[in-house]
N, CA, C and O atoms as CSV, one atom per row, in Angstrom:
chain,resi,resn,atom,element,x,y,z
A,1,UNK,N,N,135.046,115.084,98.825
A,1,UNK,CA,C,135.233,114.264,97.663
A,1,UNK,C,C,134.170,113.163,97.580
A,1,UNK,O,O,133.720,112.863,96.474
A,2,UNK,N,N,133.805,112.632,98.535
A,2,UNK,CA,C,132.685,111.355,98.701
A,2,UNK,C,C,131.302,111.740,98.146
A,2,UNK,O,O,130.626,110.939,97.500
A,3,UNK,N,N,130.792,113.364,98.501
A,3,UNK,CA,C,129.934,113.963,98.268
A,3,UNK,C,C,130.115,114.022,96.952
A,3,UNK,O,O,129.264,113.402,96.314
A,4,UNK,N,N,131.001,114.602,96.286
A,4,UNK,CA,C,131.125,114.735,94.675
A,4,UNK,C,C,131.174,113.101,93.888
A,4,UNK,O,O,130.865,113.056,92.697
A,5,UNK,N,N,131.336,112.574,94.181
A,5,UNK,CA,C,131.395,110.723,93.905
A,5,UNK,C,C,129.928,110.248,94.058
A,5,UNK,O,O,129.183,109.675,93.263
A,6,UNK,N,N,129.826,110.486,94.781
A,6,UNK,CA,C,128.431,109.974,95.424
A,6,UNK,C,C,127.343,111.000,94.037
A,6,UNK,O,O,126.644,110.396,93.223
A,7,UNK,N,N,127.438,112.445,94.066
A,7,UNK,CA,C,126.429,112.648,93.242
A,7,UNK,C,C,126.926,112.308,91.864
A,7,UNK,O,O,126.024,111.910,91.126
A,8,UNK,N,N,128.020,112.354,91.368
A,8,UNK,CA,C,128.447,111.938,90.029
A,8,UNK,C,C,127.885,110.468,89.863
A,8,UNK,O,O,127.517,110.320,88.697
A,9,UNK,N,N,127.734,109.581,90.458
A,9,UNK,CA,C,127.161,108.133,90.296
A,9,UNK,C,C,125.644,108.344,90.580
A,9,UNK,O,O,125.022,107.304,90.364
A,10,UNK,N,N,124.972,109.228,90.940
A,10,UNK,CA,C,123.534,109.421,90.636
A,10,UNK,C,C,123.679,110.057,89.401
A,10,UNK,O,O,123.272,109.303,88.517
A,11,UNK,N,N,123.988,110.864,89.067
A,11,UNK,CA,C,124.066,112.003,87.767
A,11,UNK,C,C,123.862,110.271,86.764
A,11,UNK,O,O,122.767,109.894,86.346
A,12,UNK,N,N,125.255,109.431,86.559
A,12,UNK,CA,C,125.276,108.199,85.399
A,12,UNK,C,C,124.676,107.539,85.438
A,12,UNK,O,O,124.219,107.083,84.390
A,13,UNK,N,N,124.115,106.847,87.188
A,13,UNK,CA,C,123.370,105.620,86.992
A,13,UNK,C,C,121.886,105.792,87.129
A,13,UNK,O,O,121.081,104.953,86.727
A,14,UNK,N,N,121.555,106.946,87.731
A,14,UNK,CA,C,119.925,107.086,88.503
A,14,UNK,C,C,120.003,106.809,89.752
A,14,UNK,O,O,121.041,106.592,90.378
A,15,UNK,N,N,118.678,106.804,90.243
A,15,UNK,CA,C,118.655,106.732,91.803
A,15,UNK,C,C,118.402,105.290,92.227
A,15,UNK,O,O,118.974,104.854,93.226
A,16,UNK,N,N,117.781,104.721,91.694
A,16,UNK,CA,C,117.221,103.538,91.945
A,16,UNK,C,C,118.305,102.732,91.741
A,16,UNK,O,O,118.335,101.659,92.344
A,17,UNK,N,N,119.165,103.022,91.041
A,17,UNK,CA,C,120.528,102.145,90.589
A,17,UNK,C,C,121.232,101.880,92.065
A,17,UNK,O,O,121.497,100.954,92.832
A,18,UNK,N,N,121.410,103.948,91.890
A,18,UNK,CA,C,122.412,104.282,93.327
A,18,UNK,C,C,121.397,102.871,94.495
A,18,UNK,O,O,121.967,101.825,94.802
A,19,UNK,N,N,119.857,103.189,94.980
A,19,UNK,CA,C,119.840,102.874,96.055
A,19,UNK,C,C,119.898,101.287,96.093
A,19,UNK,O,O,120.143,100.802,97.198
A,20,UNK,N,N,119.656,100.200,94.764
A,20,UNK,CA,C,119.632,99.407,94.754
A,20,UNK,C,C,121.704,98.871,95.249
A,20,UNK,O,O,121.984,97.699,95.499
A,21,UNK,N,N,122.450,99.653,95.264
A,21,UNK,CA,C,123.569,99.486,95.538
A,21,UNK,C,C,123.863,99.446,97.226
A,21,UNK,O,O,124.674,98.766,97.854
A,22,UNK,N,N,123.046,100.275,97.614
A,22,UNK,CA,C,122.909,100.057,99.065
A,22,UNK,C,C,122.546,99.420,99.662
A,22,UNK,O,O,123.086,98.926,100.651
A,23,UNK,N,N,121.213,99.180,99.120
A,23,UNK,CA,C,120.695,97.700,99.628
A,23,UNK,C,C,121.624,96.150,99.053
A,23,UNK,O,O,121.444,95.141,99.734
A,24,UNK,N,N,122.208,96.089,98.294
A,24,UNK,CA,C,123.396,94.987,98.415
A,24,UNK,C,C,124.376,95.535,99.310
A,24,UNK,O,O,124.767,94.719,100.144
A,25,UNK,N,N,124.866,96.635,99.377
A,25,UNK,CA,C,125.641,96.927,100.442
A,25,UNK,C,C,125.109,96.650,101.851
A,25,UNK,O,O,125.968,96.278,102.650
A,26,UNK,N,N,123.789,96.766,102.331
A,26,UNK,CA,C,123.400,96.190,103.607
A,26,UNK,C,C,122.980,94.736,103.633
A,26,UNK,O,O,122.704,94.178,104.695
A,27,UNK,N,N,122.919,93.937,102.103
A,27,UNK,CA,C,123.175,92.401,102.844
A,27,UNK,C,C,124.082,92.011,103.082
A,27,UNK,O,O,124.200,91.055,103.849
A,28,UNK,N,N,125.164,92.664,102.459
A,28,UNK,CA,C,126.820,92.257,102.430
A,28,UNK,C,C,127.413,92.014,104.156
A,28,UNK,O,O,128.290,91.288,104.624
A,29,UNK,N,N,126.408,93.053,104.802
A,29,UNK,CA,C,127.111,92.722,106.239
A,29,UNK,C,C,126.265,91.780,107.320
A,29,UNK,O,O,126.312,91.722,108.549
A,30,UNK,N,N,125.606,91.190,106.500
A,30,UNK,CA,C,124.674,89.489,107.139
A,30,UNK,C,C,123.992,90.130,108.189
A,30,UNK,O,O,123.384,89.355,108.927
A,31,UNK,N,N,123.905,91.591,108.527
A,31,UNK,CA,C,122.943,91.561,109.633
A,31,UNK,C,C,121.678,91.953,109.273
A,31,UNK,O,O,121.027,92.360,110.235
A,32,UNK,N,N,121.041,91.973,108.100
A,32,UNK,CA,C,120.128,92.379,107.723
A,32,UNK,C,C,119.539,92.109,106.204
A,32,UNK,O,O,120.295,92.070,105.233
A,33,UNK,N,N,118.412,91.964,106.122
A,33,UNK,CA,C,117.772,91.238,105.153
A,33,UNK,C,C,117.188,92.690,104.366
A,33,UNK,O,O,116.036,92.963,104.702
A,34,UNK,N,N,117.677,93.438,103.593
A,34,UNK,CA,C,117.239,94.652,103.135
A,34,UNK,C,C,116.523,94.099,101.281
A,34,UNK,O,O,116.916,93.291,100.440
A,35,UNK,N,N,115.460,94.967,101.355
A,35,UNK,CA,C,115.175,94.801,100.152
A,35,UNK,C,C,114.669,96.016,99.132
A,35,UNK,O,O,114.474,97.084,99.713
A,36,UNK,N,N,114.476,96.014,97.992
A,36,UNK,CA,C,114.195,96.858,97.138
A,36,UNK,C,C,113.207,96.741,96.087
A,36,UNK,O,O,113.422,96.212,94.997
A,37,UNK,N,N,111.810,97.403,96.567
A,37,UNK,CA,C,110.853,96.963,95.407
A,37,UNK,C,C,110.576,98.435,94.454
A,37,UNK,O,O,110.654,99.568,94.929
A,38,UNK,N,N,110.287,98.156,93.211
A,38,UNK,CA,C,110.355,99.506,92.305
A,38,UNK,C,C,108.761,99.104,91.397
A,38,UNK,O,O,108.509,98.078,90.766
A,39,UNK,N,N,108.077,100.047,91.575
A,39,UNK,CA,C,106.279,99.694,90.923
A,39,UNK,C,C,106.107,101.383,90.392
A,39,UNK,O,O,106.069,102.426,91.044
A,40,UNK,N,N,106.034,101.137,89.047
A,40,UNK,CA,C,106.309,101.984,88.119
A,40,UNK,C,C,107.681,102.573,87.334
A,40,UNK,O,O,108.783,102.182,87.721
A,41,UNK,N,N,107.592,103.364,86.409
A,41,UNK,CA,C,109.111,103.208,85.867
A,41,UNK,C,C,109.419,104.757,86.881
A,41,UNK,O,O,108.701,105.753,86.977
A,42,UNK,N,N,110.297,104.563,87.311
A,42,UNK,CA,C,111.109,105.570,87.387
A,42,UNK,C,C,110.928,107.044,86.651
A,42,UNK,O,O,111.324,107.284,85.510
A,43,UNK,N,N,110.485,107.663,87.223
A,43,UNK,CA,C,110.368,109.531,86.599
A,43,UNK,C,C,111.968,109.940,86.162
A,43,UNK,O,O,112.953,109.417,86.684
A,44,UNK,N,N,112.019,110.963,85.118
A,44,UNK,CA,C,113.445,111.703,85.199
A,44,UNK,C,C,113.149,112.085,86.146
A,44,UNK,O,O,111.925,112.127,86.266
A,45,UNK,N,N,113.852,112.521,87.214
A,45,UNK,CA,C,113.867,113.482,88.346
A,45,UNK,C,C,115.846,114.032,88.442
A,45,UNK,O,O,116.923,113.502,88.715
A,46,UNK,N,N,115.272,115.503,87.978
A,46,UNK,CA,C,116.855,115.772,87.775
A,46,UNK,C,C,117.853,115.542,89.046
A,46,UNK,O,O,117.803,115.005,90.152
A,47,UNK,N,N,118.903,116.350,88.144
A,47,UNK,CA,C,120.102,115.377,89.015
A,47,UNK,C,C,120.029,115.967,90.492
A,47,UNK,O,O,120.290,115.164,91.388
A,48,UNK,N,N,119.563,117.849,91.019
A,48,UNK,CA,C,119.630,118.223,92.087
A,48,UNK,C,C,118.747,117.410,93.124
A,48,UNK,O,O,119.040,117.122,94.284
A,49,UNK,N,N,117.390,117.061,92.290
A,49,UNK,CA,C,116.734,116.841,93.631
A,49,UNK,C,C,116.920,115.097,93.883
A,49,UNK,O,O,116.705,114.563,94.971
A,50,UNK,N,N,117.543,114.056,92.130
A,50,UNK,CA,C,117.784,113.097,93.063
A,50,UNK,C,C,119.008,112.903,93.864
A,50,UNK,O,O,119.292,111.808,94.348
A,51,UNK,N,N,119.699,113.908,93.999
A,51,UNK,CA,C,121.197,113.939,94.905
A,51,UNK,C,C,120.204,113.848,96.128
A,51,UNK,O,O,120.132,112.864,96.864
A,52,UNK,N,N,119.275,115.259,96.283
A,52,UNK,CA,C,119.044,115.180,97.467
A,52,UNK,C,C,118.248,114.339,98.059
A,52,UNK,O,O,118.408,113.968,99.221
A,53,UNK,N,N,117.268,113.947,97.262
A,53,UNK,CA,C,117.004,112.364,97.349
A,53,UNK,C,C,117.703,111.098,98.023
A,53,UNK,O,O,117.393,110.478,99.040
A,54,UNK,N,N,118.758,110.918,97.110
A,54,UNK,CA,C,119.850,110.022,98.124
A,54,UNK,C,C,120.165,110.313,98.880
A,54,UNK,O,O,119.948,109.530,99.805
A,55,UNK,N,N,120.927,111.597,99.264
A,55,UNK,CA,C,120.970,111.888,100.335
A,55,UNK,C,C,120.579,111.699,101.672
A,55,UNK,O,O,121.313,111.446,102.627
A,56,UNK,N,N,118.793,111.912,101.648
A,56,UNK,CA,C,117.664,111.487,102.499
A,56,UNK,C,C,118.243,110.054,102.900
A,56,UNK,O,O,118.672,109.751,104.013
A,57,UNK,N,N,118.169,109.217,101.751
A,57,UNK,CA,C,117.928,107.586,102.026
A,57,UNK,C,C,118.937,107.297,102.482
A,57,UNK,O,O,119.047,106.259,103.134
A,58,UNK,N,N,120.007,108.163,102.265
A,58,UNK,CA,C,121.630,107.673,103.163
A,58,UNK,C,C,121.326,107.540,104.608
A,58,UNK,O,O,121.438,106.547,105.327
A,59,UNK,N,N,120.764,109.189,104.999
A,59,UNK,CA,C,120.362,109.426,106.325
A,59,UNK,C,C,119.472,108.383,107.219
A,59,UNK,O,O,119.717,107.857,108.305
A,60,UNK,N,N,118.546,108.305,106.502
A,60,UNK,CA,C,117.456,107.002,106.600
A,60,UNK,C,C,117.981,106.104,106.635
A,60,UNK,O,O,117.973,105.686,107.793
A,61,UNK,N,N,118.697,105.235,105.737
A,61,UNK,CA,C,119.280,104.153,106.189
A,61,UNK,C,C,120.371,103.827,107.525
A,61,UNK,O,O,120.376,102.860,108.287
A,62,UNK,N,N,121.139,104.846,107.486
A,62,UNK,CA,C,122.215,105.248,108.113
A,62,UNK,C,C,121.395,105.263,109.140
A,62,UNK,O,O,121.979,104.421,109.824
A,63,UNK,N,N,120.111,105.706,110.034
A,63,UNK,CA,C,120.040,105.479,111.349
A,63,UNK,C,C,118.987,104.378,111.276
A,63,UNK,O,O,118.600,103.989,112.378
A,64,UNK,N,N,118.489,103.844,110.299
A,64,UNK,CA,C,117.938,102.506,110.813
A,64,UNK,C,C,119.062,101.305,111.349
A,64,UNK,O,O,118.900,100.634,112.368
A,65,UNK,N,N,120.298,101.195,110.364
A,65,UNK,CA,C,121.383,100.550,110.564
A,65,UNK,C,C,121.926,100.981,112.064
A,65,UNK,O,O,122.414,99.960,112.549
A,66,UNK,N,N,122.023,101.925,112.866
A,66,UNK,CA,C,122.624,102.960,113.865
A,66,UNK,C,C,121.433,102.217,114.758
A,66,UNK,O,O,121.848,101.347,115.523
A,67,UNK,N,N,120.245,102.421,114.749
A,67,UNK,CA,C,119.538,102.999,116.117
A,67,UNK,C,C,118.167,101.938,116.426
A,67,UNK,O,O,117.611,101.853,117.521
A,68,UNK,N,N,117.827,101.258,115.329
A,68,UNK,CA,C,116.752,100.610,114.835
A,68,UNK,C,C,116.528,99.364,115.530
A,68,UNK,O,O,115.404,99.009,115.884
A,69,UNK,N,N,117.498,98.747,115.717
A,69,UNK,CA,C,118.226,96.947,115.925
A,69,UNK,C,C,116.831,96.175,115.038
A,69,UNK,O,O,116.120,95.341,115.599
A,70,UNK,N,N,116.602,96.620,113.581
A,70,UNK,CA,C,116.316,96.144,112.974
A,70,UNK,C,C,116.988,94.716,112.417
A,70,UNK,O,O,118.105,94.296,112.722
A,71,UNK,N,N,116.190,94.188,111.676
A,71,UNK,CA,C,116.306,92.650,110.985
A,71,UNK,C,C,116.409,92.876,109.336
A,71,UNK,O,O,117.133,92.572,108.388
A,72,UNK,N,N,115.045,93.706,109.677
A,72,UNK,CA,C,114.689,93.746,108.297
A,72,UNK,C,C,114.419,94.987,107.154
A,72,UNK,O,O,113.232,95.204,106.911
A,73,UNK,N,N,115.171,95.605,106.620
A,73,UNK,CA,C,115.089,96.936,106.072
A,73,UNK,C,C,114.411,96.408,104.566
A,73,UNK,O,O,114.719,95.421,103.897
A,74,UNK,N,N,113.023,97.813,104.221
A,74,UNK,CA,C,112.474,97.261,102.797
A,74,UNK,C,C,112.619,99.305,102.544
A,74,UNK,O,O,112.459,100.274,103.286
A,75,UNK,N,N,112.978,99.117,101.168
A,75,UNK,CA,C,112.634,100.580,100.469
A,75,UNK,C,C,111.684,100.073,99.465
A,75,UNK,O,O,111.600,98.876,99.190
A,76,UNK,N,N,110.978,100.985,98.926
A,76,UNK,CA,C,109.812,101.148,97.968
A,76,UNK,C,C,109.813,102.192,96.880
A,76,UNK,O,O,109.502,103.356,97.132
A,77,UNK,N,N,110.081,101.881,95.947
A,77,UNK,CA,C,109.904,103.364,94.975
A,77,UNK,C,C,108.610,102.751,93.740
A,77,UNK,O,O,108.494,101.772,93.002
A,78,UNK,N,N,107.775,104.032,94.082
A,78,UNK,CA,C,106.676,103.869,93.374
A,78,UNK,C,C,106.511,105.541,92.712
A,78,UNK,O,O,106.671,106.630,93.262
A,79,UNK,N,N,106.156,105.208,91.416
A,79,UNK,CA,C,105.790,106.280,90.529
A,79,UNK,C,C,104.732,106.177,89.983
A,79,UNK,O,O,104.373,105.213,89.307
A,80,UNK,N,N,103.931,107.448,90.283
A,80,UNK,CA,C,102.928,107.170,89.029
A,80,UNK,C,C,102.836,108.778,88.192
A,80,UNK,O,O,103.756,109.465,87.748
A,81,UNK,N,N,101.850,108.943,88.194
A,81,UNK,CA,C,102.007,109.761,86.609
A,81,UNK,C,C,102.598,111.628,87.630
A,81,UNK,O,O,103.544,112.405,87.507
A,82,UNK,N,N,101.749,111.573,88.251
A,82,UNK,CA,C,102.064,112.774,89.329
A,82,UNK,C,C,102.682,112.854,90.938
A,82,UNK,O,O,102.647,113.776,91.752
A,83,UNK,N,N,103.332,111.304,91.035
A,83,UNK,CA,C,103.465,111.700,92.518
A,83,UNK,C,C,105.008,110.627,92.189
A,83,UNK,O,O,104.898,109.735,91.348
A,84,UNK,N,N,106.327,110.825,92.903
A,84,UNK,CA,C,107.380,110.023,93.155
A,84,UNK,C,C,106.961,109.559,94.731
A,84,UNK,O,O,106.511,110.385,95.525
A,85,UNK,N,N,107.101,108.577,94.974
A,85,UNK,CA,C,107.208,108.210,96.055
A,85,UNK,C,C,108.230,106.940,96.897
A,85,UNK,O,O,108.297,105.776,96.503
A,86,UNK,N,N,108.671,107.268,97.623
A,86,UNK,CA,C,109.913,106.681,98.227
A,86,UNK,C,C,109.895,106.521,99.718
A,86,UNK,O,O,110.227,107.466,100.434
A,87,UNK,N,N,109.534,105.403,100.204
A,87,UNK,CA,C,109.256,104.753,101.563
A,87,UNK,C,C,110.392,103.697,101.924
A,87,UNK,O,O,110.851,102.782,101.241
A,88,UNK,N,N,110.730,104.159,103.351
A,88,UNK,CA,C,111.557,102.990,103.549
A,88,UNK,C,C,110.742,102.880,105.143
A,88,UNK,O,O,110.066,103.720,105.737
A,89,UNK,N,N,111.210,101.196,105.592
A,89,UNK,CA,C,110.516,100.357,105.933
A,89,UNK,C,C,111.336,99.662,107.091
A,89,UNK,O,O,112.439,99.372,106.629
A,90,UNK,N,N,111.213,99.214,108.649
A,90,UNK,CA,C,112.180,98.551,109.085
A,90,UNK,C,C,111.356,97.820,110.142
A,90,UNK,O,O,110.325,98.352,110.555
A,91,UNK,N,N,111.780,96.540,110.638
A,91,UNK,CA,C,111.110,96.226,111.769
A,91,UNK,C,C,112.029,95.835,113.249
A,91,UNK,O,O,112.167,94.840,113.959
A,92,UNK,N,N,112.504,97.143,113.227
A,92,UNK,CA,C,113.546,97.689,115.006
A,92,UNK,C,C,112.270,98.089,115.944
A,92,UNK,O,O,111.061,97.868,115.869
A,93,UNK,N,N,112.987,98.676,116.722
A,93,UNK,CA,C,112.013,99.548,118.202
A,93,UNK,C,C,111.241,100.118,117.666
A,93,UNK,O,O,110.082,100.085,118.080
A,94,UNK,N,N,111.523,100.716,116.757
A,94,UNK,CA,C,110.795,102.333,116.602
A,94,UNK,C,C,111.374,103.065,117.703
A,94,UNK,O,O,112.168,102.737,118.584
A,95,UNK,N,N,110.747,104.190,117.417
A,95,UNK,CA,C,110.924,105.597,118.424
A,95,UNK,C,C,110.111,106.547,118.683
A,95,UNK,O,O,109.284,106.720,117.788
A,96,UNK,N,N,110.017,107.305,119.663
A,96,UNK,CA,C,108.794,108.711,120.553
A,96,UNK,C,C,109.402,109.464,119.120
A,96,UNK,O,O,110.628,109.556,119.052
A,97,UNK,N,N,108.560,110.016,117.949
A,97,UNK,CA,C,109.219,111.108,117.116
A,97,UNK,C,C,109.564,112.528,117.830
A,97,UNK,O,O,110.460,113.348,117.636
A,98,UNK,N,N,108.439,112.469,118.767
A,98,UNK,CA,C,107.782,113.667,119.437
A,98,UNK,C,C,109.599,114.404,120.153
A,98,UNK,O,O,110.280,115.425,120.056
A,99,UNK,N,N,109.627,113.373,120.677
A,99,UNK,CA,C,110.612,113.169,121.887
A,99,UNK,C,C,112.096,113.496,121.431
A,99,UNK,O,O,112.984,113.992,122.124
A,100,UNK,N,N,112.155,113.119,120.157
A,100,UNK,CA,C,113.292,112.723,118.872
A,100,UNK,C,C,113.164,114.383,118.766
A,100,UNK,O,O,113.928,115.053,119.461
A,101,UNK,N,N,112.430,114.888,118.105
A,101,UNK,CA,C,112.429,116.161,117.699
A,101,UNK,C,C,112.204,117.240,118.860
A,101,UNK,O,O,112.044,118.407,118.503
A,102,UNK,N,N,112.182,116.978,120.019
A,102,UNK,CA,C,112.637,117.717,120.834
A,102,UNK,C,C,113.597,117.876,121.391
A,102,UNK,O,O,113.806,118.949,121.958
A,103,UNK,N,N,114.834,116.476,121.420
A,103,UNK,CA,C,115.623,116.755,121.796
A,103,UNK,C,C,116.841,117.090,120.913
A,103,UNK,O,O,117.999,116.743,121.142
A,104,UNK,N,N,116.354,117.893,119.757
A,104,UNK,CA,C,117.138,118.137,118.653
A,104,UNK,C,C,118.049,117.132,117.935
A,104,UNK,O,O,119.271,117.014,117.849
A,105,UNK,N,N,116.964,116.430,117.437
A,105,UNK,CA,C,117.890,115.661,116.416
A,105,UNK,C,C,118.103,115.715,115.064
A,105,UNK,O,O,117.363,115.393,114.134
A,106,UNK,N,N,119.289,116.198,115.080
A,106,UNK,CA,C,119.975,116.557,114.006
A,106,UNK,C,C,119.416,115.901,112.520
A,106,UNK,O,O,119.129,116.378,111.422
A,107,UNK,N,N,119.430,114.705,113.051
A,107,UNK,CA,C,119.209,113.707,111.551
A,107,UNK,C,C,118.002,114.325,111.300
A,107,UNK,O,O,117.941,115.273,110.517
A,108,UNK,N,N,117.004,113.879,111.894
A,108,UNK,CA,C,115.493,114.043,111.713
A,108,UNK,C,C,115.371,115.422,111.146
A,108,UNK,O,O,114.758,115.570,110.089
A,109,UNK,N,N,116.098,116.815,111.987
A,109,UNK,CA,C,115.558,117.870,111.090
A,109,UNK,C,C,116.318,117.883,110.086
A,109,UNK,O,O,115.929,118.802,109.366
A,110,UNK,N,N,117.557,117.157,109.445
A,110,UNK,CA,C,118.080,117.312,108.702
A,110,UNK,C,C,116.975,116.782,107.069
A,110,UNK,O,O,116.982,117.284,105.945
A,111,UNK,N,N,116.551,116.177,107.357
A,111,UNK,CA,C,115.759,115.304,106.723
A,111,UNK,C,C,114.601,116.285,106.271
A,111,UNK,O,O,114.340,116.524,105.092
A,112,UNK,N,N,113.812,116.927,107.574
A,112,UNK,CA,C,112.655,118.081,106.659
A,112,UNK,C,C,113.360,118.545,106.330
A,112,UNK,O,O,113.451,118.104,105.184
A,113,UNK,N,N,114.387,119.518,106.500
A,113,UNK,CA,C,115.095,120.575,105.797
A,113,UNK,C,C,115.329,120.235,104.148
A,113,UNK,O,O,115.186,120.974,103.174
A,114,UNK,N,N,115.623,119.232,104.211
A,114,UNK,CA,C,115.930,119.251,102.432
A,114,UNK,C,C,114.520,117.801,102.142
A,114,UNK,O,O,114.923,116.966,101.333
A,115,UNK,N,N,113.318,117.557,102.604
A,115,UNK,CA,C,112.160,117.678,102.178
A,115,UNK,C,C,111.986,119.359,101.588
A,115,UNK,O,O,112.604,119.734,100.591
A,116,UNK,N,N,111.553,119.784,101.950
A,116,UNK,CA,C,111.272,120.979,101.685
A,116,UNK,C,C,112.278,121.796,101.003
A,116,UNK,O,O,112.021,122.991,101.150
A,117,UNK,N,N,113.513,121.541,100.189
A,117,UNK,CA,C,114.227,122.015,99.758
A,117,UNK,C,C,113.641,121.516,98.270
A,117,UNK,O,O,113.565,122.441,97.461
A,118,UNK,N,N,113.241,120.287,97.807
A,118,UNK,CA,C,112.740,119.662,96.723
A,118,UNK,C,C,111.460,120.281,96.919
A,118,UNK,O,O,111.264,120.683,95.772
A,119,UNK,N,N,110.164,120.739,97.766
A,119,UNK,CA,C,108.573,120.509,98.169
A,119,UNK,C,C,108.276,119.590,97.852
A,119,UNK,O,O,107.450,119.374,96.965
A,120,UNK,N,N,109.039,118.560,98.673
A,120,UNK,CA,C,108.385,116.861,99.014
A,120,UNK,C,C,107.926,116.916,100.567
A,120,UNK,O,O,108.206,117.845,101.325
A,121,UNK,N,N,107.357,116.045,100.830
A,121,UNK,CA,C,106.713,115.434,101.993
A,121,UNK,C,C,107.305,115.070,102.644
A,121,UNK,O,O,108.343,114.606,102.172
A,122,UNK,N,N,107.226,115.033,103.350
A,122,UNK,CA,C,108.113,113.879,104.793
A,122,UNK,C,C,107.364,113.418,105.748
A,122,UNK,O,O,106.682,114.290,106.286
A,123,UNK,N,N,107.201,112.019,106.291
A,123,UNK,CA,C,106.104,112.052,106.764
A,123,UNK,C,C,106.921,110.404,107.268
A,123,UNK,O,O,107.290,109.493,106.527
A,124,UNK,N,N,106.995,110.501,108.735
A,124,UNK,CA,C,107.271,109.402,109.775
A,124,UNK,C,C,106.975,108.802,110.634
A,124,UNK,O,O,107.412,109.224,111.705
A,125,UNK,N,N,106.047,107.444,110.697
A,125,UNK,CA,C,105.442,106.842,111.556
A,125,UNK,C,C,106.194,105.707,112.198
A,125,UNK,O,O,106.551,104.675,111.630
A,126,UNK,N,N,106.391,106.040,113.481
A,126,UNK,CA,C,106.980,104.806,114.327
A,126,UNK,C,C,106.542,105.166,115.651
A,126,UNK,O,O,106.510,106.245,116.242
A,127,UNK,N,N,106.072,103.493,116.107
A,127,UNK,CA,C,105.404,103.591,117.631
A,127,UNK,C,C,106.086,102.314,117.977
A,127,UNK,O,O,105.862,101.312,117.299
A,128,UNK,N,N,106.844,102.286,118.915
A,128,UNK,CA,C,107.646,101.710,119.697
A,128,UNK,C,C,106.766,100.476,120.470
A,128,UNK,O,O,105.868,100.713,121.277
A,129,UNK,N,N,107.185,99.164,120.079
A,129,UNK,CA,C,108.573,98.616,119.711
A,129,UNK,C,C,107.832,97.883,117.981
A,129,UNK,O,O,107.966,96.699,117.672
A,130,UNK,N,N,107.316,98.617,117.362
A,130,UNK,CA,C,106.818,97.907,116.027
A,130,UNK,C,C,107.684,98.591,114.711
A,130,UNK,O,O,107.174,98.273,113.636
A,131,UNK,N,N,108.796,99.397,114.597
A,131,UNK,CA,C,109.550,100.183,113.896
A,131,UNK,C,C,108.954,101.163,113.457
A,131,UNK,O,O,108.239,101.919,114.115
A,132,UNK,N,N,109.284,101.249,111.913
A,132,UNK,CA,C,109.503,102.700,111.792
A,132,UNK,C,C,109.196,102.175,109.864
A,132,UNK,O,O,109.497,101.238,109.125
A,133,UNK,N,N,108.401,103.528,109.784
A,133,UNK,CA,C,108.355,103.795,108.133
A,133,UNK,C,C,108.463,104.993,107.900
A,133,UNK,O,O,107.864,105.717,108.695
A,134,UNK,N,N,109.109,105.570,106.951
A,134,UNK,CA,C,109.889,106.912,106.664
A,134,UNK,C,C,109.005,107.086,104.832
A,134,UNK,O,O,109.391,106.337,103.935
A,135,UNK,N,N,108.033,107.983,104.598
A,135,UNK,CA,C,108.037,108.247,103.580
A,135,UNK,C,C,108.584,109.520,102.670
A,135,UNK,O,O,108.893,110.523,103.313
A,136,UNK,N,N,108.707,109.559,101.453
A,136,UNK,CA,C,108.810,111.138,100.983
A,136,UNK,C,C,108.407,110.750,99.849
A,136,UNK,O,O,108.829,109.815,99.168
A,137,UNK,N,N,107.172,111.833,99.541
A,137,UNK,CA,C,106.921,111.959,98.302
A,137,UNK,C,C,106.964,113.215,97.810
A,137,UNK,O,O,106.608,114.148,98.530
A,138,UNK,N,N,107.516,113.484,96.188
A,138,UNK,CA,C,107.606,114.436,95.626
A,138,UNK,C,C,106.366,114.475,94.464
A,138,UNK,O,O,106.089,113.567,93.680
A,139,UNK,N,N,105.734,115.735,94.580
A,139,UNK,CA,C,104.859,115.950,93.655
A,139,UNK,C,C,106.377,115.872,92.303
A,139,UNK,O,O,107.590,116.082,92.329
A,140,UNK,N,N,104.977,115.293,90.902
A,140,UNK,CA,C,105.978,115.248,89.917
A,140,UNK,C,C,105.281,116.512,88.841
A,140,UNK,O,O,105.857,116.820,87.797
């Protein structure tokens, strides 16, 4: 049911709505200074791939909040005429990706798997202890 809620409120509001809701949902719990910058308007991007879209950023957020002992969480949505792009941002440990994806982590392949379900990018840089930036961009 959460799943069907969750995409029915992307379907009405958009994505940027949805994620700007999260990010008040992560100042709400004072441990973190999350923010949301948006540079360009927003693409239609239908409703499948921005479900799976959110989706991603749930995941993403969900283990920066989990694993990160971040301060400071920033997302980014930038559009321009051919590319969506959606970066999120934290300044925790970071982590070995290498190491992450060998010892089967679920999240992480969960994450290419539906990159590549849209043919977006995925693309994760973190070197320990300076955090972590998570991008995905979708050709538009």
């Amino acid at each position: 049911m959460s799943v069907r809620l969750g995409s029915d409120r992307i379907a009405q509001t958009g994505l940027a709505k949805a994620l700007e809701t999260e990010v008040e949902r992560l100042n709400k719990t004072n441990q973190f200074t999350a923010t949301l910058t948006q540079e360009g308007n927003t693409p239609g991007i239908n409703n499948d791939k921005a479900i799976i879209l959110y989706r991603m950023a749930q995941e993403i957020l969900n283990n920066m909040v989990k694993h990160s002992g971040a301060k400071r969480i920033g997302i980014l949505l930038n559009a321009s005429e051919n590319l969506f792009t959606l970066a999120f941002n934290d300044d925790g440990v970071g982590f070995n990706i290498e190491e992450k994806m060998k010892s089967g982590g679920a999240g992480l392949n969960n994450l290419q798997n539906r990159a590549r379900l849209i043919n977006a990018q995925l693309t994760i840089l973190s070197t320990p202890p300076n955090g972590t930036t998570i991008t995905i961009e979708l050709p538009l």
